[in-house]
Each structure stands twice: as C-alpha cells, then as structure tokens.
C-alpha positions, 0 to 999 in steps of 0.5 A: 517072450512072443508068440511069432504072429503074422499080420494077415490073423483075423481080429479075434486072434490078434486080440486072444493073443495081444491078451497075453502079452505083458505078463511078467514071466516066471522063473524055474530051475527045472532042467529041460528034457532032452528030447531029439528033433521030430521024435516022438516024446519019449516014454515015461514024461508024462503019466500013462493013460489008455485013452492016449495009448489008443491014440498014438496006436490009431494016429500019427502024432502032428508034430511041431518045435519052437526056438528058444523065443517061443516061435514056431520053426517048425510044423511037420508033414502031418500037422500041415496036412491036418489043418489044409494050411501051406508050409511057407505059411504055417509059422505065422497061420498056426494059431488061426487053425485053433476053435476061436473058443479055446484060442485064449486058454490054450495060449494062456497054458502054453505061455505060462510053460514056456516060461517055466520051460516045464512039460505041459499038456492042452486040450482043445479043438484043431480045425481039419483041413475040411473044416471040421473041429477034433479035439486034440491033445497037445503035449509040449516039452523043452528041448536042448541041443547036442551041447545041452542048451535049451534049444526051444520047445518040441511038441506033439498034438493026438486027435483023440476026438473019437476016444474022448467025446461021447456019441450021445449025451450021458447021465454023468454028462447031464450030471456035470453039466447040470450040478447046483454043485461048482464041479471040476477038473484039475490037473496037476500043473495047477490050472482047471481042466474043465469047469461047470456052469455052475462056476460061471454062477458062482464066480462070474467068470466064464470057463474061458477066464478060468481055464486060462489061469492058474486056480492059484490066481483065483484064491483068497492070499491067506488061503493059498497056503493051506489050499496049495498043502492040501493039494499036494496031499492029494498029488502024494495020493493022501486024502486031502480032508476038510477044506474051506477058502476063499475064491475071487469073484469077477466083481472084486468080492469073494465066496466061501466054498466048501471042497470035496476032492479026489485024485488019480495020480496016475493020470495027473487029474483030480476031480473036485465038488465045491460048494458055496458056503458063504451064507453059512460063513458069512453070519459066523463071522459076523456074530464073532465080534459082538461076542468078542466084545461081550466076552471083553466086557464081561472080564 
C-alpha cells in the first residue's frame, strides 16, 4: 500500500514518506465503519472529550476520504481553504501542508491504521494558508459502500490549537518538560502520544522515532506479555500494579524501567512515569550466578 505523492515534494517529504515504505502490513479482522461520504463522523466512534466538543462547535471539521489504496481522492472545500493549496493539486501537495516535525509520526500513525483499517487519531501542526502552523486533530475511520465493501478511509482534521496549546508556560509544562523521570502520554491504539526529553536521554531515540512506532516495537520479546496484560488492565480501568521490563536503546542495548501508570479511559489516554532502574537490576542479576553456584556446590 502507497501513499499517492506527487513529484514536485521537497526532499524532506520525499524522505519522510520513502521511510515508511516496505513495511509489511498487518492484518486485522476488525470490520470497517460504515460511515457516509463527507459526513462528519458519527457520534459514539471515539471517546467524548470536551477540548474536542469545543472544537466541532468553534469550527468546521477539514474533511478529506481515501480509495481503497490509501490515496487521497478527496480534500474538501475547508481544508483547501485551510491550507491556501489549490484543488487539482491537493491529492499529491497534502503532505507538504504538515510541520516537517510531525510529517514522519503522523504517517507512520496513519499507515499502521489503514492497514488494520481500524479508526485512529493523529495530532499534529497543519500549516494555514497564511503560513502560520495550528495544531490540529485528525481522525480517520474506514468506510464502505452502499454494498458494504471497504470503499477507503473518511477522515476529519479539528484545529484545536487555541483549546489545547497554552498562553504561557505552566508549572505542570516546566514539570513534564523538565522531569529526571521518562514522562508519557499513550493512547489506547498502543503508540506515545507525547514523551519528554528525558526519553531521548535514556533511550537515544528522539520523540520523532518514538512517536512514529508501536510502544510494543520498543520492548524487550519476553516483557511484551506481561506489559501488554498490564495494559489492558489499565483500558479495564483496574489498577495496573507493579511493572518492570525492558526497553530497547537506539545502540541495540536495554534498560530497565520501573512504571507508575494511570488512565482516563474515557479519553482513551494514559499517563505513565518510568524510571531507569537498571543500576539497581543490573548487580541483582549479576550476584545470581555466583550465588547459583554457591548454593550448587554447598549441595
């Protein structure tokens, strides 16, 4: 599956969008939404949130549908006069209209959805026809047609820029920002929403790379159960309890991170601390053989 991409792109969307390609799809047995052509998405898809409610009421969604190839067939009225780019050229210019920044996780979000053809979400930057970047939120769903076959994706963007983004800089901002702690933000598709600095120090990645993948690709093979049981404790709106595993570095090594999660299930949103403890596991288990071996030879 491609994105349709037209050859006058800059470098930097050719490369964002030439880095997603080759990935082998995942399959899903989730039936698509039936939604109608240039509608709004109806009621009840995703969870309620009032920062959105206050969004659909101060602004008209930007609307825009995919064929089944996951090619852009279709930019309404709004969205082109959003982004300032001309109607015979929105199917191939579209992704030129995205903060370079959030080109490559958003695609990557999007991508991994229409292969599963499950409804998802994406926050990023959309340039304005005046140059000016708003944050937007994007929500896309499958469709089908009057027959009942999936007939591509139907999506909406909401600019929620004067909603979400703070006037000055908060204590709790400064906080997130400046932890020693790795801070998150995931939703329940399973991907970060939004990672401190902190991450990057730990890890090596930059929020880019982590934002672009499943949190899953990140764990160590024989943590993923565990950690993926604990999850769905927290999507069941249980407490998670104690967790520690394994997540990967960008060098090929791993630490050892100590979590502290909670969830707001009617936002599909969990908010999550993880410390690096992998000083103190790593003389744990460093110690168990020697005393393995004492305890074999003592009989």
């Amino acid at each position: 599956m491609r994105f349709r991409i037209g050859t006058a792109h800059s470098a930097q969307v050719q490369d964002a969008l030439s880095c997603l390609e080759g990935e082998a799809p995942t399959r899903s047995e989730e039936e698509p939404l039936h939604l109608p052509a240039r509608s709004r998405l109806p009621a009840g898809m995703f969870s309620f949130d009032p920062l959105l409610d206050r969004a659909w009421n101060h602004g008209a969604p930007l609307v825009w549908q995919s064929d089944v190839q996951a090619s852009f067939v279709h930019f309404d009225s709004a969205w082109l006069l959003f982004t300032g780019i001309p109607a015979h050229e929105a199917v191939d210019r579209w992704p030129e209209a995205i903060h370079p920044d959030d080109l490559t996780p958003h695609l990557a979000r999007q991508r991994a959805h229409f292969h599963r053809r499950a409804p998802y979400e994406s926050r990023y930057r959309l340039r304005r026809a005046d140059g000016v970047y708003r944050r937007v939120l994007e929500r896309g769903a499958p469709s089908t047609d009057a027959a009942g076959n999936f007939a591509g994706f139907f999506g909406t963007c909401l600019d929620i820029h004067d909603l979400e983004a703070p006037q000055h800089a908060s204590p709790e901002v400064d906080f997130f920002e400046l932890s020693l702690d790795n801070l998150c933000v995931t939703g329940f598709d399973g991907y970060f929403r939004r990672v401190n600095p902190s991450w990057t120090r730990t890890l090596g990645w930059t929020a880019a790379e982590l934002l672009s993948r499943p949190v899953a690709d990140f764990m160590h093979p024989e943590d993923r159960e565990k950690t993926l049981a604990a999850r769905q404790r927290l999507h069941d709106g249980l407490e998670m309890g104690p967790l520690e595993n394994r997540y990967l570095c960008k060098d090929g090594s791993y630490r050892w991170l100590e979590w502290r999660s909670v969830a707001q299930v009617e936002h599909g949103l969990v908010y999550a601390a993880a410390r690096d403890v992998t000083e103190k596991k790593c003389p744990r288990e460093v110690l168990a053989v020697p005393l393995k071996a004492l305890r074999s030879a003592g009989g």
